[in-house]
C-alpha positions as CSV (number, residue, x, y, z in Angstrom):
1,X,102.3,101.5,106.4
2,X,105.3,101.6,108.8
3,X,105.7,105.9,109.1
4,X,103.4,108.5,109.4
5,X,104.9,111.9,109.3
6,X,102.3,114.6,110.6
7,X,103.0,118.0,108.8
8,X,100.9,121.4,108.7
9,X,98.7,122.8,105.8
10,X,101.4,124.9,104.5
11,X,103.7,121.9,103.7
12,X,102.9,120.1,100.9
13,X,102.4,116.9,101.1
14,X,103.4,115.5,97.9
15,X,106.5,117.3,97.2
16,X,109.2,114.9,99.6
17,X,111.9,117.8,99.9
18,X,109.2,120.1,101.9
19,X,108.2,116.5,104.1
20,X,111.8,116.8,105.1
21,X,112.3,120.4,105.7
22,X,108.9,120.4,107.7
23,X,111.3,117.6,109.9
24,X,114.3,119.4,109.9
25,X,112.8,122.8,111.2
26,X,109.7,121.5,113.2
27,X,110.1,118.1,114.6
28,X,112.5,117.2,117.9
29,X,112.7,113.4,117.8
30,X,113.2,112.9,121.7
31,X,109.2,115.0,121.9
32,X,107.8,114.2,118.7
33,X,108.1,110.4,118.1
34,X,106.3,107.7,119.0
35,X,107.4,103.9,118.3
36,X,104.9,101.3,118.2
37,X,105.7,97.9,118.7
38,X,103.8,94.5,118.0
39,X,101.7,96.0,115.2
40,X,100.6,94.0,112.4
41,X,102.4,94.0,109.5
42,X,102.2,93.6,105.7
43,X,102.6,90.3,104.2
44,X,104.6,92.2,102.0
45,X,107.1,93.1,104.2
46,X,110.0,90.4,104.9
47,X,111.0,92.6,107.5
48,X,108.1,91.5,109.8
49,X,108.3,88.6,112.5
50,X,107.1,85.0,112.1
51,X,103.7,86.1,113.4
52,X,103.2,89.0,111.6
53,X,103.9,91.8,113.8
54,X,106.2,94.8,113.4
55,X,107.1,97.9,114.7
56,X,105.6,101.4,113.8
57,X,107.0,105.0,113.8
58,X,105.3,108.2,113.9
59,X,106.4,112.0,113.6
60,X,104.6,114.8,114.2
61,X,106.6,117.9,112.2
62,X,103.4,120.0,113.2
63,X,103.3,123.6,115.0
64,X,101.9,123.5,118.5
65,X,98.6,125.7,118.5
66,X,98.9,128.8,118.5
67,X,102.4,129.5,118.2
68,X,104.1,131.9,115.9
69,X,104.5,130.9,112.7
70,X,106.2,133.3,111.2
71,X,109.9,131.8,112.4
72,X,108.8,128.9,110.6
73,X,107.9,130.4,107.2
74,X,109.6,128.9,104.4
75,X,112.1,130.9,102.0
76,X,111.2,128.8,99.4
């Protein structure tokens, strides 16, 4: 696994469209990323270095506690 993308209980999971839309209306990538390098990698992945090792992403589309949700309430 290379991403992680952190969503709230009112996204679901398995539909990809509402993945991105959680990104799109919740998730600032200079605040919310964090890039991990040296990681080990799959030996599936040719994308990986000589020994292995790759780089990792993570995103957190997630409400901070507490907030109001109700600006972020889907249409949909």
């Amino acid at each position: 696994m290379k991403q992680v993308i952190v969503v709230d209980e009112d996204i679901d999971t398995s539909d990809p469209v509402r993945v991105e839309w959680a990104l799109m209306t919740r998730w600032q990538p200079d605040k919310d990323t964090i890039i991990l390098s040296g990681q080990k990698g799959s030996s599936l992945d040719p994308s990986r270095s000589d020994d292995g090792l790759t780089s990792k992403i993570g995103m957190d589309a997630s409400l901070p506690p507490g907030i109001d949700k109700s600006p972020y309430e889907s249409v949909l």
